[in-house]
Structure formats: C-alpha cells, structure tokens
Phi, psi and omega in degrees: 000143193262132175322133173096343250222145116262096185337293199309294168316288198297310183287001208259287205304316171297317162310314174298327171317340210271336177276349180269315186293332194290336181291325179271334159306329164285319162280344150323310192289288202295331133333269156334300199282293195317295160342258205307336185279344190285309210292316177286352138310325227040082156229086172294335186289278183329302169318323170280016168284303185315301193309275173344298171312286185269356158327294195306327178283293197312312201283323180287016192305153148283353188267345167294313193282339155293339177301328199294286197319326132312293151327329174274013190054220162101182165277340157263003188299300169311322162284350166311296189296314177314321161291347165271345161293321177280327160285034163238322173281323167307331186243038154263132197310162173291185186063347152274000180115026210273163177297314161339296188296287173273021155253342185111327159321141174209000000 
C-alpha cells in the first residue's frame, strides 16, 4: 500500500469517479457512432471531424497518459500504475472484476 493511502477512502473516491468516466465513455461512443455513420454516408469532410475528435478523446483517455507514465518510469511510476489499475477496474464491466464487484461498493 502505498503511504498516505486509505483503500477504503480511495475506493468511495473511484466509485464517485465513475458518472464522470460514463460521460467521457459516452462521449467517445458517440463520437465513433457519428464517425461511422458520417463515413456511410459518404460525408467525408465530416466525417474526419469526427475521426479527429475522436483520436483526440482516445489520446486525452486518463489510462493512456498513466500507461505513458508508467512506461517513462521515474519515482512515481509505481504509484502511476497503481492508478491505472484502478481505472481498468473501475471501468470493467461487472461481473469482471470491476470495482463493484471486489469492494462491495454500488
């Protein structure tokens, strides 16, 4: 456990976390639904609005830029991951090992 930490604290904080991730998660899908429906259209200008937009939603992910962070090492790097662990769990579906699921927390 890393100092300064409460498990306990942290998950109640990751769970509050979770209407802000369905928001950045919605926005993604609908992005991606616009994209394709503009590309089946043939409405090519839009569509690479879309496309753009959402590269941008992917690359501005918060578990991309902790993965970076990790991979860069450094003195925080273990606490990086530890945060990256917790958003793959947070946003794993239930019944997969998602935080509901092994804190108890809904």
């Amino acid at each position: 456990m890393v100092r300064g930490s409460s498990p306990l604290g942290r998950a109640k904080e990751i769970v509050g976390e979770s209407d802000e991730l369905e928001n950045e998660r919605g926005n993604r899908v609908a992005t991606a639904r616009a994209l394709l429906g503009a590309v089946a259209e043939g409405r090519e200008e839009p569509a690479w609005g879309h496309a753009k937009a959402l590269a941008k939603l992917v690359l501005d992910d918060e578990s991309v830029q902790l993965a970076k962070a990790v991979l860069d090492a450094g003195p925080f790097a273990l606490r990086r991951a530890i945060d990256l662990a917790e958003t793959v769990l947070l946003r794993a579906p239930e019944g997969v090992g998602g935080v509901n699921e092994r804190s108890g927390l809904k």
